[in-house]
C-alpha positions in Angstrom: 28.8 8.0 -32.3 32.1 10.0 -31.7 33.7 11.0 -35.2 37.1 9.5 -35.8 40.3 12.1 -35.0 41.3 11.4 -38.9 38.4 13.2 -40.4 40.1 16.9 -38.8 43.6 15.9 -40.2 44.6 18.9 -42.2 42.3 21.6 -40.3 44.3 24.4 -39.7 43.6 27.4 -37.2 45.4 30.6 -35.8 45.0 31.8 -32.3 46.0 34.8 -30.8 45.5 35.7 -27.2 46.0 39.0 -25.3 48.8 39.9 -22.1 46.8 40.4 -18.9 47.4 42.3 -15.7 45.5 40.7 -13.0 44.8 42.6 -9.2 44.8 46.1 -10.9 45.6 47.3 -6.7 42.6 46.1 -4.6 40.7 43.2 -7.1 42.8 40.4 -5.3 42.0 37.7 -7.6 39.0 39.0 -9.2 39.6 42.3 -11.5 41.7 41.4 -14.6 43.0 43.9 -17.7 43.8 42.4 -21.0 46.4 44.2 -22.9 47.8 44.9 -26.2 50.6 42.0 -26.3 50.1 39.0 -27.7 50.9 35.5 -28.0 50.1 33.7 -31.5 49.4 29.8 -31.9 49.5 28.3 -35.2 47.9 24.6 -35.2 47.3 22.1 -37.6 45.5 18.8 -37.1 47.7 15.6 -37.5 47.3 12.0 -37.8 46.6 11.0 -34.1 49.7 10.1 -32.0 51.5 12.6 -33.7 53.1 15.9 -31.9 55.4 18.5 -33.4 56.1 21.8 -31.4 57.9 24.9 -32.4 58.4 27.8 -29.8 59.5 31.1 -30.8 60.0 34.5 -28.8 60.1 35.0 -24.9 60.7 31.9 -22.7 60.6 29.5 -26.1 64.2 28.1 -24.3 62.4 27.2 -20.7 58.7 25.4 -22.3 59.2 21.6 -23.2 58.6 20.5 -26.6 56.3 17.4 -25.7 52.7 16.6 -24.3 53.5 18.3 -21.1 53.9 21.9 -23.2 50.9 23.7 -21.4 49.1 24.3 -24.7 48.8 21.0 -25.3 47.9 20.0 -22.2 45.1 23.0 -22.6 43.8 21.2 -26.1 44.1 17.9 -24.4 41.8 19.2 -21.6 39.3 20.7 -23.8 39.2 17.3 -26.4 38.2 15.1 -23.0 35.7 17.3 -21.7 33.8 16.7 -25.1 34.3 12.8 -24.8 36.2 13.4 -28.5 39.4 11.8 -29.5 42.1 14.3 -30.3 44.3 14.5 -33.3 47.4 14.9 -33.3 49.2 18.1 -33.7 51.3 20.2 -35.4 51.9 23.4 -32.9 53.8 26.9 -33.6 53.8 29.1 -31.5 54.7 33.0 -31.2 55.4 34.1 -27.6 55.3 38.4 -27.0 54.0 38.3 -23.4 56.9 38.1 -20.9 57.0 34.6 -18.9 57.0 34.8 -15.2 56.5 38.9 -14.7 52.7 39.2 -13.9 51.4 39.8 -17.5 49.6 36.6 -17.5 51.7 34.0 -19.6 50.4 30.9 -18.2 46.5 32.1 -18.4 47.2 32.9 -22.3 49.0 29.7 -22.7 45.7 28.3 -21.0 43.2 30.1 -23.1 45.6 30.0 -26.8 45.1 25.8 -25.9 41.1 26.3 -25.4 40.7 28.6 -28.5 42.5 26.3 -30.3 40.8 23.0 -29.3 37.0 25.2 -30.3 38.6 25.4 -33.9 39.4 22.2 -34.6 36.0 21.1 -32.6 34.0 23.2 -34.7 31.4 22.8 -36.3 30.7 19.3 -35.1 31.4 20.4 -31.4 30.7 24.1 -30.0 32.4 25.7 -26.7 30.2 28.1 -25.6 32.0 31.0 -23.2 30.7 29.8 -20.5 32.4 26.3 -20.9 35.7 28.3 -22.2 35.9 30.1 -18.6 35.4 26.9 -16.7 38.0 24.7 -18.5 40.0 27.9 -18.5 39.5 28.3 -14.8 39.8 24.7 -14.0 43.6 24.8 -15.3 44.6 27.6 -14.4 43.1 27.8 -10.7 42.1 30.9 -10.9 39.3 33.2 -13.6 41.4 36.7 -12.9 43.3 36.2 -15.6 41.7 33.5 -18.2 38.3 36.1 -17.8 40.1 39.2 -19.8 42.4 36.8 -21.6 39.2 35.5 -23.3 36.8 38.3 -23.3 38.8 41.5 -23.3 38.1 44.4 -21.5 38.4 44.9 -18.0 36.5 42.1 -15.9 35.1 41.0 -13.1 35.2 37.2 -12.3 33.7 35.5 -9.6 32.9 31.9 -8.5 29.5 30.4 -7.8 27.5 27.4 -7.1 28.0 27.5 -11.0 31.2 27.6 -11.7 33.3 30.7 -12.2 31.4 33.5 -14.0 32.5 36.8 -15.2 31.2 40.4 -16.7 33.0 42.6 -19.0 33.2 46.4 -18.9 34.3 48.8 -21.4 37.6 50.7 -20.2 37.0 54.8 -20.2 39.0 56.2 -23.1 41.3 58.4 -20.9 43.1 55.6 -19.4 46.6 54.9 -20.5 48.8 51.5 -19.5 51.9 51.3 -19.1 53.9 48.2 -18.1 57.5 48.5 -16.7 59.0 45.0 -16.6 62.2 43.8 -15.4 64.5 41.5 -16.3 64.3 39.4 -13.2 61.2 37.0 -12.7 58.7 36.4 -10.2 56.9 33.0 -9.2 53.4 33.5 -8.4 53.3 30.1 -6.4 55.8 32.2 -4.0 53.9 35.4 -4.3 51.1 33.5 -2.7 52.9 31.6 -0.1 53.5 35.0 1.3 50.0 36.1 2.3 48.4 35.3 5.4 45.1 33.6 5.7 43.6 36.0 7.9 43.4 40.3 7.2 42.7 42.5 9.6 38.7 43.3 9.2 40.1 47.1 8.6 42.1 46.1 5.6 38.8 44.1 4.2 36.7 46.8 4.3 39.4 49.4 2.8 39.9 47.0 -0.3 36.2 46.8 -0.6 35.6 50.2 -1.2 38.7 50.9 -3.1 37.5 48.1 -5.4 34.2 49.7 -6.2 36.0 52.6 -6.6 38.5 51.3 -9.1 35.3 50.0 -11.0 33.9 53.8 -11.2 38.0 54.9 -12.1 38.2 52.6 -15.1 35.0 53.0 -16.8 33.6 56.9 -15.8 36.5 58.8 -14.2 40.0 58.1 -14.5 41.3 60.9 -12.2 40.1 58.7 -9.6 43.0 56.0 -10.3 45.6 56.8 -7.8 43.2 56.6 -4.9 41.5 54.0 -6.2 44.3 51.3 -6.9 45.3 51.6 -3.0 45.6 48.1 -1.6 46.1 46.4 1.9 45.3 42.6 1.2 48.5 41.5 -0.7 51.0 44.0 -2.4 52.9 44.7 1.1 53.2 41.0 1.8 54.9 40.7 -0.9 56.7 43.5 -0.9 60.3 41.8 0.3 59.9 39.1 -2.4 60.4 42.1 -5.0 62.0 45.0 -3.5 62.6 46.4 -6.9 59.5 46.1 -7.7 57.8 47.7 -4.0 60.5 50.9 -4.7 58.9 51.5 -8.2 55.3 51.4 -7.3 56.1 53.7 -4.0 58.2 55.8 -6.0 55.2 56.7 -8.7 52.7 56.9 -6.1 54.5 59.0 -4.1 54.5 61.4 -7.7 50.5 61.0 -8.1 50.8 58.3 -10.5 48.4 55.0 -10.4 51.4 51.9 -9.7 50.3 48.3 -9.0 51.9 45.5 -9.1 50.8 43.8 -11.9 49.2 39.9 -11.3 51.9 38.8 -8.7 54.8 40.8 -10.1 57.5 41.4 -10.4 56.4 44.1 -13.6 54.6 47.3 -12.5 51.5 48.5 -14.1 50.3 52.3 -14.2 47.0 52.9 -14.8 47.8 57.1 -16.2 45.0 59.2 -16.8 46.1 60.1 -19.8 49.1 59.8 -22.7 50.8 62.5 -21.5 50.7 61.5 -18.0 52.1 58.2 -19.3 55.2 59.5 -20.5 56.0 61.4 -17.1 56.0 58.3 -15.4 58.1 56.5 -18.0 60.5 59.4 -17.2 60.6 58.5 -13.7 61.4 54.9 -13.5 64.2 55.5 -16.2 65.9 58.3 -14.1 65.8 55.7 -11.0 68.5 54.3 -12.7 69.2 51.5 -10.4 67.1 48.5 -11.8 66.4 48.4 -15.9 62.7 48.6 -16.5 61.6 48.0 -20.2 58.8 50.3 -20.9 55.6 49.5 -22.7 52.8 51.7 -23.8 49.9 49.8 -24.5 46.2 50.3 -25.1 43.1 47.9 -23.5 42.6 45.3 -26.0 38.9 45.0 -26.4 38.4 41.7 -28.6 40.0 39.2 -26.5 41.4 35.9 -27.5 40.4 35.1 -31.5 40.9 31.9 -33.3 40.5 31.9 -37.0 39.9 28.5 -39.2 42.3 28.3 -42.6 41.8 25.9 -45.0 44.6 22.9 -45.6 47.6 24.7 -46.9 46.9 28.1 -47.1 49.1 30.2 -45.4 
């Protein structure tokens, strides 16, 4: 017999969730980076029917303040897969990662929901990974970015007879991110639009191996990057979308450096082999002088999405 949404009123848990980079060059919808930028949910159960949402930091002026706010509609997901009624809910949340530049907003929104739905579940309902990924995956469309948004790391996600699966690898201590994003926004629905259906088989087997190599890069030997983060299946495509953007990451690689476009852009990720390498390139883009580029140096977060359980009223 399903326990009554009343008996969580008052249960009280804290979420924080990771920035991803999705693509990483060739891993078109399958390699994914989380990095050090978060977003932090703060949720309290309520009497059920009840909703209060407070949005702070970037994009808290576009996101609704009703059952349609993504992170609801995440917690909502996660509450009808376990046949349990949900509470209401008090909802504040902290926004760091930039909406609509490639740095994987909606997937943290996605996975902040899930994390906090396994809270308030817990201990009388568990989400096991496995489950986290699929719901995850299931909302957001795609596992490239939910995977590291959840598990850290870099990783590989796939889809089977399954469901979507994934496998985490520990990033090689030489490599240094750095994310240049701009203040104009890209739409990943457009990104896509922009693709063809059909690659040359040329460009299918040159991503193939510079995926594999891009594994061996990240986790054994970084000096590798540059070559390894060569792509034919998507960046050009949508190259004219983001000309800013294309002039960046041809600009760097023109100077040795590792440039992708990070997820489905517009913000440019450099995959440096190295601190000091880092700082060269952040020298570049701000003598190109044309287009503002905020610079951030960041490290791999490891840990992936957390949620914490707080009793009522502590703080």
């Amino acid at each position: 017999m399903n326990a009554p949404a009343a008996s969580v009123t008052g249960r009280r848990v804290v979420v924080r969730v990771p920035a991803t980079s999705a693509n990483l060059g060739p891993g078109f919808d399958t390699l994914g980076l989380a990095l050090s930028v978060y977003d932090e949910l703060d949720v309290t159960a309520l009497p059920e029917g009840e909703l209060e949402i407070e949005v702070s930091g970037a994009g808290a002026e576009d996101v609704p303040r009703d059952a349609s706010h993504l992170v609801v509609r995440a917690i909502a997901y996660a509450y009808e897969s376990t046949g349990r009624p949900m509470p209401g809910l008090r909802l504040r949340a902290h926004n760091v990662i930039p909406h609509g530049r490639g740095l994987g907003s909606s997937g943290a929104a996605v996975v902040s929901g899930l994390l906090a739905a396994k809270g308030l579940l817990e201990p009388e309902v568990t989400l096991s990974d496995d489950t986290l990924l699929r719901l995850a995956t299931e909302l957001e469309g795609h596992p490239d970015n939910v995977a590291p948004a959840l598990f850290g790391g870099l990783t590989i996600a796939w889809v089977d007879e399954n469901g979507p699966q994934h496998k985490k690898l520990l990033v090689h201590r030489g490599v240094s991110p750095l994310v240049f994003v701009p203040e104009f926004t890209m739409s990943t629905e457009v990104a896509r639009s922009l693709q063809p259906l059909q690659v040359p088989r040329e460009d299918a087997v040159f991503n193939v191996s510079r995926s594999a190599l891009l594994i061996a890069a990240l986790t054994q030997s970084p000096e590798l990057l540059q070559a390894a983060t060569e792509d034919k299946l998507h960046q050009n495509y949508r190259a004219s979308a983001m000309p800013e953007t294309d002039k960046l990451v041809r600009m760097l690689r023109a100077q040795g450096f590792a440039a992708v476009v990070s997820g489905a852009g517009p913000s440019v990720l450099v995959l440096a082999d190295g601190p000091g390498r880092r700082l060269e390139a952040a020298a570049l883009a701000a003598e190109a002088g044309d287009t503002p580029w905020e610079s951030l140096m960041l490290a791999v977060d490891f840990k992936g999405g957390t949620v914490k359980e707080y009793a009522e009223g502590s703080t």
